[in-house]
N, C-alpha and C positions, 0 to 999 in steps of 0.2 A: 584325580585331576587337581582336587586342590592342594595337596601337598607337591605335586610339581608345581604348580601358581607360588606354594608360600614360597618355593626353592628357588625360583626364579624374581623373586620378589614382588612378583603382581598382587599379594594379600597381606596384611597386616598379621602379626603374631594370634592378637589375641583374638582376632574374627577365627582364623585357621585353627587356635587350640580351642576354642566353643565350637564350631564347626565339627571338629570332631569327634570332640566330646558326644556331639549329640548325636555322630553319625554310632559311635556304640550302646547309644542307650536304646536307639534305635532296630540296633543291630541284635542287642540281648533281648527287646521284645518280637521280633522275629524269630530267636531261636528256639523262644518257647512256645512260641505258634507249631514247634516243627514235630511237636507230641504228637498232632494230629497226622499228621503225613503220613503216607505209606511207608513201611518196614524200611525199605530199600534205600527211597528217598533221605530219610533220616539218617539212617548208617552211613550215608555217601553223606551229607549235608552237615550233620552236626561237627566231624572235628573241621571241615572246613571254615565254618563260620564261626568257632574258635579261635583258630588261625586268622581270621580275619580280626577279630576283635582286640586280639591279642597285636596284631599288627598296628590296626588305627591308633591301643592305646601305646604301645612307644614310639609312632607318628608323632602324637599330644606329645610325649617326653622330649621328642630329639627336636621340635619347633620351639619348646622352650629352650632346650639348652642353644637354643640359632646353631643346631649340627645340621645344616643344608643338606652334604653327602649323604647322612644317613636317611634324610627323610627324601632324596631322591632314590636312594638303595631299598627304603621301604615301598614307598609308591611301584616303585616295578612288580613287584611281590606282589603288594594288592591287587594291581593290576592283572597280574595273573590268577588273582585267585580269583576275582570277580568275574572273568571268562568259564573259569572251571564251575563257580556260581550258576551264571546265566544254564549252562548247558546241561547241570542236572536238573534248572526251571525247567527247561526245555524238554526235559524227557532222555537227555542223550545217559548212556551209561560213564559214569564216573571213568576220569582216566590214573 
């Protein structure tokens, strides 16, 4: 959501690139919580929130460079991974 906001211009650069700065720092201490998790859990969950991190940080890159496109091209992505996210919270089997 917030990189569609900065794309559309509802947020400021530098709120958007702290924003999500902090949503990976966030993000890398969740994934080292994921040591605990069940086998399963894990193997499904860790390259995804790779993926995810890896995504937020060229979000951060492409709001500084003001590439709109790509940070609405990234946002879809998140978007989807964060569905795939929720549904291994959930119990469901990895797709």
């Amino acid at each position: 959501m917030l990189g569609q906001a900065w794309a559309e211009g509802a947020t400021p650069r530098a709120y958007t690139t702290r924003a999500l700065e902090r949503a990976v720092r966030e993000l890398d201490a969740q994934a080292r919580e994921l040591g605990t998790a069940p086998a399963r859990l894990r193997t499904s969950a860790t390259p995804l929130t790779e993926d995810v991190a890896r995504g937020l940080r060229r979000m951060a890159d492409a709001v500084r460079r003001s590439d709109r496109s790509a940070v609405r091209a990234l946002a879809d992505t998140l978007a989807a991974d964060a569905r795939q996210l929720r549904r291994l919270a959930d119990g469901a089997e990895p797709s």
